[in-house]
C-alpha positions as CSV (number, residue, x, y, z in Angstrom):
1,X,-7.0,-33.4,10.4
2,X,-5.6,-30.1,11.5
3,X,-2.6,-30.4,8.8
4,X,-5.4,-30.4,6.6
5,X,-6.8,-27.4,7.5
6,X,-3.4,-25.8,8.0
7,X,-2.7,-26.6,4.4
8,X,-6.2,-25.7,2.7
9,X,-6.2,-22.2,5.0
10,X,-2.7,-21.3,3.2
11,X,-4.2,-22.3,-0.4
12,X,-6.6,-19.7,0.2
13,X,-4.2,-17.1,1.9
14,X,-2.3,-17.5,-1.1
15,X,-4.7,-17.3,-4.0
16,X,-6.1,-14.4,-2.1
17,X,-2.8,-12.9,-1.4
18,X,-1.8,-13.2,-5.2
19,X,-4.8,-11.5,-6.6
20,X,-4.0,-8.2,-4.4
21,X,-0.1,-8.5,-5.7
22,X,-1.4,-9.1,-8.8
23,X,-2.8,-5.8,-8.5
24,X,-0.8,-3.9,-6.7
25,X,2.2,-4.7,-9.1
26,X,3.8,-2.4,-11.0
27,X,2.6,-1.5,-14.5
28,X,5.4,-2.8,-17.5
29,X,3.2,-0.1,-20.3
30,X,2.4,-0.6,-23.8
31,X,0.1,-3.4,-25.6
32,X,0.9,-6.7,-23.9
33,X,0.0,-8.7,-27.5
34,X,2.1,-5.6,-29.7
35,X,5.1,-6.2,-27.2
36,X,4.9,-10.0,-28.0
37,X,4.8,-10.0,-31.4
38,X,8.0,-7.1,-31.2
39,X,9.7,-10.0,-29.3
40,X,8.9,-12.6,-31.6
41,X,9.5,-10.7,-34.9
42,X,12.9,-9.7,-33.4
43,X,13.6,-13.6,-32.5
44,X,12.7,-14.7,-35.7
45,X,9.8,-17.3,-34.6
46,X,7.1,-17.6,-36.9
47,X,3.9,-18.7,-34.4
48,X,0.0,-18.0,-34.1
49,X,-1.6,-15.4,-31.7
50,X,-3.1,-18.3,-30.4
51,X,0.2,-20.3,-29.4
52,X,1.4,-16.3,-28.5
53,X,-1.5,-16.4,-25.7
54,X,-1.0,-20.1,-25.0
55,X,2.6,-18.8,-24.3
56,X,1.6,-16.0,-21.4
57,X,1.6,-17.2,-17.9
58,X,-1.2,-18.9,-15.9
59,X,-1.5,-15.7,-13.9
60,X,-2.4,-13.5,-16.6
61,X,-4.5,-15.7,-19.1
62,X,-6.8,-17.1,-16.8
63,X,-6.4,-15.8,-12.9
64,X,-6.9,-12.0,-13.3
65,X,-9.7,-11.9,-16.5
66,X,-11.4,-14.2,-14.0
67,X,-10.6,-11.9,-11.4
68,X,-12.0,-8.9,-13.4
69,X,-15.1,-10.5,-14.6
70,X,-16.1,-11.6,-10.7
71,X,-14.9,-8.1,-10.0
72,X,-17.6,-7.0,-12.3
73,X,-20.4,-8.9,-11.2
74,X,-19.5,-7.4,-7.5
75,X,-19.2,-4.0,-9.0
76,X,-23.3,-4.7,-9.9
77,X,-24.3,-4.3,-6.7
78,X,-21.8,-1.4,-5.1
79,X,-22.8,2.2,-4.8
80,X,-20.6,4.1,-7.3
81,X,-19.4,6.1,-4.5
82,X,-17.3,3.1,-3.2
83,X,-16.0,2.4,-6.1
84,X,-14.9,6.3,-6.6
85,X,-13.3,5.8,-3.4
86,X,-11.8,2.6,-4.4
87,X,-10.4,3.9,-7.3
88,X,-9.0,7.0,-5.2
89,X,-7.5,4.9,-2.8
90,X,-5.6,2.7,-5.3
91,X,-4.6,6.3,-6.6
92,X,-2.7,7.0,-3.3
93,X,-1.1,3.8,-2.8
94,X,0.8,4.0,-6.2
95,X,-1.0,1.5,-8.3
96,X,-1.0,1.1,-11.6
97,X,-2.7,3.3,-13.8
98,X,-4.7,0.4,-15.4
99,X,-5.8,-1.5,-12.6
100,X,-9.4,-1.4,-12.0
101,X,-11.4,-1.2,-8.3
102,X,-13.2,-4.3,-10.1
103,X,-9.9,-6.6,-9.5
104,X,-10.0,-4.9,-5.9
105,X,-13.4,-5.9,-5.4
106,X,-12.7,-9.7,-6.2
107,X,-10.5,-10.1,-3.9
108,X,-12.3,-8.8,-0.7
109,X,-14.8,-11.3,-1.7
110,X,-12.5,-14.4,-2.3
111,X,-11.0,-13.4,1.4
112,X,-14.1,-13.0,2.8
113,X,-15.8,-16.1,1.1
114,X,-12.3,-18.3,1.0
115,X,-12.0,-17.8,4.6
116,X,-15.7,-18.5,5.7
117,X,-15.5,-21.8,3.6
118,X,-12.4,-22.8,5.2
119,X,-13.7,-22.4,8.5
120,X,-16.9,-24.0,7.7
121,X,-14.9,-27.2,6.2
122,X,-12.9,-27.0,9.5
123,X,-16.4,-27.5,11.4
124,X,-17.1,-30.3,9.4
125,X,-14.6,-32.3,9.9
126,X,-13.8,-31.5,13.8
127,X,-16.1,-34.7,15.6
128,X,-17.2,-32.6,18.5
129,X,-17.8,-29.5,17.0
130,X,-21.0,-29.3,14.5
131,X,-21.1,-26.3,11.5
132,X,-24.3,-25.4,12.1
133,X,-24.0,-24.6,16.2
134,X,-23.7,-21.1,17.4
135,X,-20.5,-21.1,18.8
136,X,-19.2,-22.2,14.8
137,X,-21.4,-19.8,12.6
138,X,-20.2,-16.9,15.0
139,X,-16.8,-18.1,14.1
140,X,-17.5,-18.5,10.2
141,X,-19.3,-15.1,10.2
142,X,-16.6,-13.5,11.6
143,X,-13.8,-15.2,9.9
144,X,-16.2,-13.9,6.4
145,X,-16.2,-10.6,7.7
146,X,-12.5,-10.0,9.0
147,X,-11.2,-11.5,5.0
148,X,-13.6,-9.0,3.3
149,X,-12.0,-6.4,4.9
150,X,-8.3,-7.5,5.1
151,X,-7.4,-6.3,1.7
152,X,-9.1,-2.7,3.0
153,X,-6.6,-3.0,5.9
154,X,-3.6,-3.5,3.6
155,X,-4.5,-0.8,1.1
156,X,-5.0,1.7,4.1
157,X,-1.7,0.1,5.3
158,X,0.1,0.7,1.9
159,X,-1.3,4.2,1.3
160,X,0.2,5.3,4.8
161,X,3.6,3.7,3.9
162,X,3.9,5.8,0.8
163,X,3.0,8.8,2.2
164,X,5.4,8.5,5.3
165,X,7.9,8.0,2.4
166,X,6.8,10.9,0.6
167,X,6.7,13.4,3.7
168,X,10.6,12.5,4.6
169,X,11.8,12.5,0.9
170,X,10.2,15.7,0.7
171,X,12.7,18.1,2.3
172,X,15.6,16.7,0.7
173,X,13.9,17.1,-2.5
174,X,12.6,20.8,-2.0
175,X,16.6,21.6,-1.4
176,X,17.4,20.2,-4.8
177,X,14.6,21.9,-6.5
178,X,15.8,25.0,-5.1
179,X,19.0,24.9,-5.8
180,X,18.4,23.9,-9.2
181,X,16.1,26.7,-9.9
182,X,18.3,29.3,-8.1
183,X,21.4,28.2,-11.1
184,X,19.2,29.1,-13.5
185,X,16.9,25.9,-14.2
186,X,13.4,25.8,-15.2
187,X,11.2,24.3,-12.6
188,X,10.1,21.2,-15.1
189,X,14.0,20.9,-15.6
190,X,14.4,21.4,-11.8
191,X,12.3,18.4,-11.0
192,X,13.5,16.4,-13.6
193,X,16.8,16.6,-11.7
194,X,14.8,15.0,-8.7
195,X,13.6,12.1,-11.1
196,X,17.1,11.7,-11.6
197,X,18.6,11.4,-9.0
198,X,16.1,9.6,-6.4
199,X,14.2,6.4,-7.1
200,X,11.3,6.4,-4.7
201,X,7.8,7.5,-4.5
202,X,8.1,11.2,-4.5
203,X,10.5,11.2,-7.8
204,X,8.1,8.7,-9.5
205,X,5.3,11.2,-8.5
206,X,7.6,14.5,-10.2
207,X,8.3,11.8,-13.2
208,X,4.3,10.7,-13.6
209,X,3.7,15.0,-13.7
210,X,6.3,15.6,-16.5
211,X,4.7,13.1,-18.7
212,X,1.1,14.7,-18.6
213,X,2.9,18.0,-18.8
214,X,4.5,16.8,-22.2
215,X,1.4,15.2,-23.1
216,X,-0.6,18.6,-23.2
217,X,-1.6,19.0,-19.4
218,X,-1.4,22.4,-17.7
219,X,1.4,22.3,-15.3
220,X,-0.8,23.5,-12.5
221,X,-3.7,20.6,-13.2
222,X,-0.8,18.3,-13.4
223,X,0.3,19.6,-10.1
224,X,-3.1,19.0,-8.0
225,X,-3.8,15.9,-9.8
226,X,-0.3,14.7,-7.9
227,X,-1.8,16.4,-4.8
228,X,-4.7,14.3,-4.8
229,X,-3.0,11.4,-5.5
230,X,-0.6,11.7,-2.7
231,X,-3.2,13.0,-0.1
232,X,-0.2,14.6,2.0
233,X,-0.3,17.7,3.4
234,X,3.6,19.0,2.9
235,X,2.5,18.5,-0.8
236,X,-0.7,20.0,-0.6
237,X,1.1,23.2,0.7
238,X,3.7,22.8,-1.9
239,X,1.5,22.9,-4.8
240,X,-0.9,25.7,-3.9
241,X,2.8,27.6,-3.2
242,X,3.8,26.9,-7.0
243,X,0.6,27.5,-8.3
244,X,0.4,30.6,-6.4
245,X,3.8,31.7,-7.6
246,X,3.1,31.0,-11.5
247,X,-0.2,33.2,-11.2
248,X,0.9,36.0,-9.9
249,X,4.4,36.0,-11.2
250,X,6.3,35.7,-7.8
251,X,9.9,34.2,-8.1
252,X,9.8,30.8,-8.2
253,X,13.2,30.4,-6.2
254,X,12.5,32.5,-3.3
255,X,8.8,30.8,-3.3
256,X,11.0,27.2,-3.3
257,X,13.1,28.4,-0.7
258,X,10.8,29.7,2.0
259,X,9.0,26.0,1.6
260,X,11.9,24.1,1.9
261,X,13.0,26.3,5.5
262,X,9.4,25.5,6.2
263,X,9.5,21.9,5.4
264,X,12.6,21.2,7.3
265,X,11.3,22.4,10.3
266,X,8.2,20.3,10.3
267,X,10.4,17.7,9.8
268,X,12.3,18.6,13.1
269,X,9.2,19.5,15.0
270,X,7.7,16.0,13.7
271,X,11.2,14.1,15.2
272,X,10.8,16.3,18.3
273,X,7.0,14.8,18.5
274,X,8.0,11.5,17.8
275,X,10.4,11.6,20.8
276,X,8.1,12.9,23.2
277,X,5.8,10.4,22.4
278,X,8.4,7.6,22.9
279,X,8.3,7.3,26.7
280,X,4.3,6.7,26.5
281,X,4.6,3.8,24.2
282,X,7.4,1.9,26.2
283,X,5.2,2.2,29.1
284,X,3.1,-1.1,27.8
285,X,6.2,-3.2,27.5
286,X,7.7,-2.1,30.6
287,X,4.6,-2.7,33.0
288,X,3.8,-6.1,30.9
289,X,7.1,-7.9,30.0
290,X,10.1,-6.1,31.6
291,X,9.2,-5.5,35.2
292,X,7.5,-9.1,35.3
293,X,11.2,-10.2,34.1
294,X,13.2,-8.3,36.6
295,X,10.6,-9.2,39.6
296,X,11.1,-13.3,38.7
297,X,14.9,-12.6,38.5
298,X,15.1,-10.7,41.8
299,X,12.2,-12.6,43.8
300,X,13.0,-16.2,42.3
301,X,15.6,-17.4,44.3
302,X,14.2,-16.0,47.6
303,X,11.1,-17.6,47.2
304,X,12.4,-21.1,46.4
305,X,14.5,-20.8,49.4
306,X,11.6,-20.0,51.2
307,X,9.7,-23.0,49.6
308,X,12.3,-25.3,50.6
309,X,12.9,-24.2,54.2
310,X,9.1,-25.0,54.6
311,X,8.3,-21.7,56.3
312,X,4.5,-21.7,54.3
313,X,3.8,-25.0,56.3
């Protein structure tokens, strides 16, 4: 019985788990059905658009448009501000442009309900333990209530991660931009150096700006649109610097210059933090797992000798 269960809980983990990757993957651009037929023309294959979408995979034909139309039906009955939220949050942890809160949506409720069932089957089939006593709808209530919000914890968990990646990438970066723009570069050309040469979060944030700049947006709404989407502070402060610069005509370089000194010793006041705090968290492991150790090691022996010799009788 409980291999049973052991399999059926990781069907659900999975399903669950492959809607949020599903969504949180990133986005290939262009028309899906164009780019198919470009690859087919090219090949030389003469074939239907229905044998085309008989040809995508399972994932995308029938898992997320399922996905998205439950997504839809939750979105009925959620205030707009969560889903404004939602949306903002998906923003900050580097989603694709295209990917809806709706997708989101469906799978908080496939953990939350996927879980509850589970646990409720699990009931059913233990032969002491009914579904339907307290003890077991405590249990299924709060196995529905920790999967609606796990995919909540892993978004928050994802948005931190990029912007811990984005505050120590920053320094490095502000150095390049200023030496670029101290040669002579533009700053659009200075940060397109940065794309360049980096491939993580905070050159695919410079890259994402320099295509709405070349698509008509102002270089300063392009600029706090990043800001938002990163929702870190180093950035916050670096964009209000360049905006600030390109309003009042201050030079850009010495602007870039006095934020990277600044940056860098954030950085070094942060590591300085980070150490101080060090001693406090080994204080758990210590008291819990290495004095227990050392105490068995060094009072062991003496008190099986003391066992043996009978002295306690």
């Amino acid at each position: 019985m409980m291999w049973i269960a052991l399999l059926l809980l990781f069907i659900v983990i999975a399903g669950a788990i492959a809607l949020v990757v599903l969504g949180l993957r990133e986005s290939r651009g262009g028309d899906t059905l164009s780019r198919r037929l470009a690859e087919y023309a090219e090949r030389g294959e003469i074939t239907s658009l229905e044998e085309i979408e008989l040809s995508q995979p399972f994932m995308e034909r029938v898992v997320y448009p399922a996905a998205q139309r439950f997504g839809e039906l939750a979105q009925r009955f959620t205030p707009q501000n969560a889903i404004t939220e939602t949306r903002r949050q998906l923003d900050m942890a580097g989603t694709p442009r295209w990917l809806e809160p709706t997708v989101f949506l469906a799978s908080r409720l496939v953990f939350g309900l996927g879980l509850g069932a589970l646990m409720f089957f699990v009931f059913s089939l233990s032969p002491t333990t009914s579904p339907f006593a307290l003890t077991s709808m405590l249990i299924i209530g709060g196995s529905i209530f920790i999967g609606f919000f796990l995919p909540n914890m892993l978004l928050n968990r994802s948005v931190r991660r990029r912007q811990t990646e984005v505050t120590k990438a920053m320094p490095d970066a502000m150095d390049l931009l200023t030496i670029c723009v101290e040669a002579g570069l533009g700053f659009d050309a200075a940060m397109r150096k940065v794309v360049e040469k980096w491939d993580n979060d905070l050159a695919r944030a410079f890259a994402r700006v320099l295509q709405e700049i070349q698509l008509g947006k102002l270089r300063r709404e392009a600029l706090r649109d990043m800001s938002a989407r990163l929702g870190v502070d180093e950035i916050n402060t670096f964009v209000a610097a360049v905006i600030q610069s390109e309003q009042l005509g201050v030079s850009m370089a010495r602007v870039l210059r006095v934020q990277s000194d600044s940056m860098r010793i954030k950085r070094r006041q942060r590591a300085e933090e980070n150490a101080q705090k060090a001693p406090v968290k080994m204080l758990l492991p210590m008291a819990f797992l290495i004095f227990p150790t050392i105490m068995i090691i060094l009072l062991g022996p003496a008190a099986l000798q003391i066992m043996r010799s009978g002295a306690f009788f």
